[in-house]
C-alpha positions, 0 to 999 in steps of 0.5 A: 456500531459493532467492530468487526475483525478481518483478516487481510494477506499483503506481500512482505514488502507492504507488511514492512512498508505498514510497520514502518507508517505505523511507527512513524506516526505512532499507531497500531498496524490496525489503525493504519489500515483503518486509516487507509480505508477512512481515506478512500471512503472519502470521496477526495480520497476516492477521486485522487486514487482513481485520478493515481491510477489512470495517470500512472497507467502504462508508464513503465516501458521497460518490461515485466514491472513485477520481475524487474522489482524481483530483480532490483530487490535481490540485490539488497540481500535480507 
């Protein structure tokens, strides 16, 4: 099986999240992004991300998510 290379844009905030996984456990950003695919190929994997979603769904009540995590982040300075 031939590797094929791809190149992905994630936010800031999930670069530093994906650093942070790979050196907890001690492997590449590669792959922990590979790892993540390999999960959600499994239908288990698949199933408990649908099941996420859908349960998670409208739970926030308080406004704009995306402007409120602006907002809360502004306040750890960089």
């Amino acid at each position: 099986m031939k590797n094929a290379r791809t190149i992905i844009t994630i936010s800031e905030q999930e670069k530093r999240w994906l650093v942070a996984y790979s050196g907890l456990h001690g492997v590449s950003l590669a792959e922990a992004i590979r790892r993540g695919i390999a999960c959600l190929k499994t239908a288990e994997g698949h199933n408990a991300y649908c099941k996420f979603v859908q349960n998670t769904a409208g739970i926030w009540k308080q406004g704009d998510a995306l402007t409120y995590q602006k907002e809360i982040r502004s306040e750890w300075g960089e």
